[in-house]
N, C-alpha and C positions, 0 to 999 in steps of 0.2 A: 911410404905414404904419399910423398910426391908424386910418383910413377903412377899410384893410382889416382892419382884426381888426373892426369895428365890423359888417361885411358876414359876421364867419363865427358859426357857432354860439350862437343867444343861450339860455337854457334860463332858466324858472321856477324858485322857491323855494316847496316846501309840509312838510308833515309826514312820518315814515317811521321807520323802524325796521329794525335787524337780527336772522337769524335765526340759528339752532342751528347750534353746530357739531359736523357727525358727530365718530363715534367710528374710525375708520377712521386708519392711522399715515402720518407722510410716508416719503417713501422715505430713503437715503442724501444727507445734504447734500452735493452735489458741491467744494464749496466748503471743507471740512475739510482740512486739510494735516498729511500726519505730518511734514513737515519745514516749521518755522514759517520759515524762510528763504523760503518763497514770499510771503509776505506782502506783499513791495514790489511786486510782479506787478500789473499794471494786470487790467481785467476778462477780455480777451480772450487775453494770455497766461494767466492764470488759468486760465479756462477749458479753452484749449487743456489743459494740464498736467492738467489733471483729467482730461481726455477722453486722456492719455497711461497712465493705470495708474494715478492716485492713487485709491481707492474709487471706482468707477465705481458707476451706479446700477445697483441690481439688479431686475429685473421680477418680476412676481407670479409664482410657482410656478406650471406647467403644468396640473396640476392645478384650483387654483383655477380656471382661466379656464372651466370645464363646468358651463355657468347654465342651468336648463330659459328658454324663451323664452316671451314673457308679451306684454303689452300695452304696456311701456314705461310704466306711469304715474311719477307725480310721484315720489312715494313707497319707489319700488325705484331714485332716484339718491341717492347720499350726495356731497355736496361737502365742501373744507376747504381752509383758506387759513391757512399757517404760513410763520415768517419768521424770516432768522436775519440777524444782523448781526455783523462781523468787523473790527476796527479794523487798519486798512494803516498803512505803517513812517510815512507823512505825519503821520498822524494825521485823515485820510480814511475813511469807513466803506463796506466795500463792504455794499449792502442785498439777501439773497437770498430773494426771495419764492415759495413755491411753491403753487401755486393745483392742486388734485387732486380728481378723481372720481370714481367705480364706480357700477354696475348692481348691484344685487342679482339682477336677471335681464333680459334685452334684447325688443323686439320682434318680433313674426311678423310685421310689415308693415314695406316696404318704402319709402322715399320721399327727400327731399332730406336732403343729410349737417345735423347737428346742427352748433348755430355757440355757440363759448365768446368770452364779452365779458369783458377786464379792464380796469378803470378805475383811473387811480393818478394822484390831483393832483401837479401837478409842476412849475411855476413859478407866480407873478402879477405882474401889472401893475403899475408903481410909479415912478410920473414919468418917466414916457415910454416908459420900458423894462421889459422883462423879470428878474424877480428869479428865480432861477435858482437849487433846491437841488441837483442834481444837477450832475454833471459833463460826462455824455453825453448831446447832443443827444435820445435817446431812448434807451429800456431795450435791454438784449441780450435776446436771448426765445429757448430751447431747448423743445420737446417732451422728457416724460419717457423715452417706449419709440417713439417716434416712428411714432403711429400716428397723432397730428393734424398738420394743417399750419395752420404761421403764414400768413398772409392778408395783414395788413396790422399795421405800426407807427405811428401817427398821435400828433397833437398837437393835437384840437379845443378850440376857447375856449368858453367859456361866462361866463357872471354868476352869482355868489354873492354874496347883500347889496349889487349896487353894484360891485363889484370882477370885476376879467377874472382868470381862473383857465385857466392851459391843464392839460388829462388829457393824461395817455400813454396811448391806447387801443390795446387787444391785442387783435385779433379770429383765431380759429382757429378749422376748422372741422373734423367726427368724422366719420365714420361711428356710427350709434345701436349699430351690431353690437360695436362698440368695448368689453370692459367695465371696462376701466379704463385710464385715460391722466393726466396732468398739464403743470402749462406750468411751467420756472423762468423769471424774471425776474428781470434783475441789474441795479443800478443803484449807482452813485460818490454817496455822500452826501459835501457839500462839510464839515468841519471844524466851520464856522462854522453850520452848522445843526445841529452834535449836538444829542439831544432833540427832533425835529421827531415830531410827532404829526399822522401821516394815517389817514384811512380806504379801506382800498382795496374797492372793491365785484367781485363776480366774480358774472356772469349766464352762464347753460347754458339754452339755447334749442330744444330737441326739439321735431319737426313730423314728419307721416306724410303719404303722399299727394301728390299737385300737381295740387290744385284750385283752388278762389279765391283760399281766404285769403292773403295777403301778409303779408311779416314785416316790412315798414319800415311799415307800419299802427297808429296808435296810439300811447301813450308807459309809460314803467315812471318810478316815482318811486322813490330810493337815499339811503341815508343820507349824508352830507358831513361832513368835520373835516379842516380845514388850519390847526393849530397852530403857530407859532415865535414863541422868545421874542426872537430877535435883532432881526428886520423889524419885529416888534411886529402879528402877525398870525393871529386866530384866529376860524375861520368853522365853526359849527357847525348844520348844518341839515341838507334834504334838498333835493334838488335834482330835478327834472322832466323826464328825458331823452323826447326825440321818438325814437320806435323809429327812425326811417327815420337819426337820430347815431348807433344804437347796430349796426344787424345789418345782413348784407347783405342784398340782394330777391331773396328766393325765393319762389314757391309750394307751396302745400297744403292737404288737405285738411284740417288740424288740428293745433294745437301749445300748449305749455305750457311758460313761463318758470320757472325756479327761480333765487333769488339766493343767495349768501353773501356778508357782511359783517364786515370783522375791521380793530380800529384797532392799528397799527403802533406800536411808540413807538420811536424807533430813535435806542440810541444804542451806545457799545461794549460788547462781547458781547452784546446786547440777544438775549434769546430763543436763546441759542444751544443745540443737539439734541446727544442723547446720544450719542457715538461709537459707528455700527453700527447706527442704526435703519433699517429696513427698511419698503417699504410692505408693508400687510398687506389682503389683500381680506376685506370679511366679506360672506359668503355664506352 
């Protein structure tokens, strides 16, 4: 079993940093209950019930979506990554992350669909085994207006300082015409980790074209923090992801990476949203 984690994913440790967070709102937390008797509800009843009538999410005003069409630069995407946490009857936290984006205005050119990366450390290694915060083997993953599609839900290892770290990686992929969409991410914090401090990273990957370039080409370097005080485990750096870990292979003639980076502190009501926020596009 060793030999094979040994065989997967190894990644470097350099320097890095996170960047701005738009001003743009999350939508409706789906995850809000007007009757707190939902509370003992595992993720997926949860869920379910939400998707029954409880505040459903609300999409951007019609309106809004009529963007004159541009060139797609960097600069005309806003990302943002908010996060709420909810304590269950156990005393279990459910963790609801919502990773969102917009155009201020989309491209005239056509080419392969645009690919969203989420990264969210999520066990480590620890005399022989697996120390395991979370509950479920991996995250539940919903699209906000269901204009992206989930792709893949993975568990790649890597090294931080010496130590095997497995990610929950989320890859989805847009159409660029798209001008705003979002991913939630739900995940069972075990009790005995309340207070755990992660950094989740989220990359938005736009390309035009299908020429040369390849997108598993190269690497992006991401900020890192796996804090708990139970294990006695805190790993703060950056880390050196190989594109070819992170996107699928496509071609093109051209493309440009944008990240957001936001540290998690998760513990009961951690970050919880106002009753009724709505996403709002700014255009």
């Amino acid at each position: 079993m060793f030999a094979v984690l040994l065989g997967l994913l190894m990644v470097g440790v350099t320097a890095g940093s996170a960047t701005a967070i738009p001003s743009f709102e999350t939508p409706v937390h789906p995850m809000i209950f007007e009757n707190k008797n939902e509370r003992h509800l595992n993720v997926e009843q949860r869920i379910s019930t939400t998707r029954n009538g409880i505040l459903p999410l609300r999409p951007p005003e019609k309106s809004n979506l009529i963007t004159p069409q541009s060139f797609g630069d960097k600069n005309d995407l806003s990302m943002k990554i908010d996060y709420f946490v909810d304590e269950l009857s156990n005393g279990d936290l459910l963790v609801s992350i919502y990773y969102g984006w917009n155009w201020k205005s989309t491209e005239i050119f056509n080419g392969p669909d645009d690919q969203v990366v989420i990264l969210i450390p999520y066990a480590y290694w620890k005399d022989g085994k697996w120390v395991t915060f979370f509950r479920e083997p991996k995250p539940t993953v919903f699209t906000n207006l269901g204009k992206a599609k989930i792709i893949d839900i993975s568990s790649p290892v890597i090294t931080v300082n010496g130590k095997y770290i497995q990610v929950a990686r989320v890859i989805a992929t847009v159409n660029d015409d798209v001008v705003a969409e979002g991913v939630w991410v739900y995940m069972t914090l075990k009790k005995e980790y309340s207070g755990l401090e992660i950094k989740t990273n989220f990359i938005y990957l736009h390309s035009w074209g299908t020429g040369d370039g390849i997108s598993t080409v190269g690497s992006l370097t991401l900020p890192f923090l796996l804090y708990s005080a139970p294990p006695g485990i805190n790993l703060v750096t950056s880390v050196t992801w190989a594109a070819a870990d992170l996107f699928l292979f496509q071609r093109y003639n051209g493309a440009w990476k944008k990240t957001e980076t936001k540290t998690l502190i998760l513990y009961p009501e951690g970050n919880f949203p106002r009753a009724g926020m709505e996403y709002v596009l700014q255009v």
